[in-house]
N, C-alpha and C positions, 0 to 999 in steps of 0.2 A: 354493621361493618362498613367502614369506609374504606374504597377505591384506593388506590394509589396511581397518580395521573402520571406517565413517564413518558415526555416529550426526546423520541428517537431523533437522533440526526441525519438530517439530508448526506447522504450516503452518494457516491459515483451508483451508476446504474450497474456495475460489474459488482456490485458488495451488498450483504444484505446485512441483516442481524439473527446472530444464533440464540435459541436458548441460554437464558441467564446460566451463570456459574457464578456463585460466591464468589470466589477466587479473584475475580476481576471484572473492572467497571462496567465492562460491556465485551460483548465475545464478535468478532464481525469475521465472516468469509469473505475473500474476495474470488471470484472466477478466472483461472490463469488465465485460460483462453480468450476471454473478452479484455480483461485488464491490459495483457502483452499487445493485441493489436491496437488497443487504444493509444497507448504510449508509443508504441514504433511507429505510430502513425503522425502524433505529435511531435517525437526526436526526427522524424525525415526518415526512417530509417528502412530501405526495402528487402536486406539480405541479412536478419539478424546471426551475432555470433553471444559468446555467451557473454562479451562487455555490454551489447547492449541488453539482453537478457536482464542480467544482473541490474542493470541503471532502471530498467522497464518497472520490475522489481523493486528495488527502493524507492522508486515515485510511484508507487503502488502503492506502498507504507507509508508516505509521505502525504497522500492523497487522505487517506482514513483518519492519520494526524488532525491532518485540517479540520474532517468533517468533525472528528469530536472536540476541538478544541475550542474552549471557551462553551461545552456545555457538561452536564452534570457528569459526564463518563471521562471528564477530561482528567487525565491522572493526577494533574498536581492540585487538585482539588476534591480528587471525591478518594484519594489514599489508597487507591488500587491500583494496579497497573489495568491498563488494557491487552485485550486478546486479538490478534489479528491471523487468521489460518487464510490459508488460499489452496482452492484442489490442484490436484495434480496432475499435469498435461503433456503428454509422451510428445506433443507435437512442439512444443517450448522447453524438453529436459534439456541443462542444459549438456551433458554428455554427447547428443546431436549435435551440437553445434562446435565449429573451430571458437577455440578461445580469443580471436582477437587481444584486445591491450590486456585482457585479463577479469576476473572479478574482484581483483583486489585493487584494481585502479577506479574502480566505479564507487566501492565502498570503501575502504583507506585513504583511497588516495582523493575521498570526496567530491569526485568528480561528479557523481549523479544528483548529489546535492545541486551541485552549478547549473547542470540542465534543466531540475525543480524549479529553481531560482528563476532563470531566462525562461522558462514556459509557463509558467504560473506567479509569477510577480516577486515570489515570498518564500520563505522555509515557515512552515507550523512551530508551534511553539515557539 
């Protein structure tokens, strides 16, 4: 019986790899609580509300993007989508927090995309 060699991708240190699921190319957790201060920490940001929540959040997704893109779990080559969960963090809901400009300005209105952009060079994919 031969091996199957499956080169994981270098992951943020907040993300690991789940147990395979058929379903899709690759299953990844991210840790809210490491994720969220990593990113507020990168946007400048000291008194999150839930705009920056939410932006923290999609370059958290944007972040996993990266790492599987251009290898075998990357969606538009291996025909799955990919899994991305993140746990759950009473100290980041965003319900604690005032809404500031909103979450619908961070993801509609694409604004967290701009921040990916200006703090990591580039959008994935």
């Amino acid at each position: 019986m031969t091996a199957i060699t499956v080169n994981l991708p270098k992951l943020p240190a907040w993300a690991k790899v789940l147990e395979a699921d058929p379903r899709f190319s690759i299953v990844i957790e991210g840790d809210t609580d490491r994720y969220v201060a990593e990113w507020l920490q990168l946007l400048k940001v000291k008194v999150p509300d839930q705009y920056w929540l939410e932006t923290a959040y999609q370059c958290a997704k944007m972040d996993l993007q990266t790492a599987i893109e251009g290898t075998e779990f990357d969606p538009r080559t291996a025909t799955k989508s990919a899994c991305f969960k993140f746990s759950r963090s009473s100290k980041y809901a965003l319900g604690q927090h005032p809404p500031g400009k909103g979450t619908l300005a961070a993801t509609q209105g694409r604004e967290a995309r701009e921040h990916y952009r200006r703090i990591r060079g580039r959008l994935p994919f």
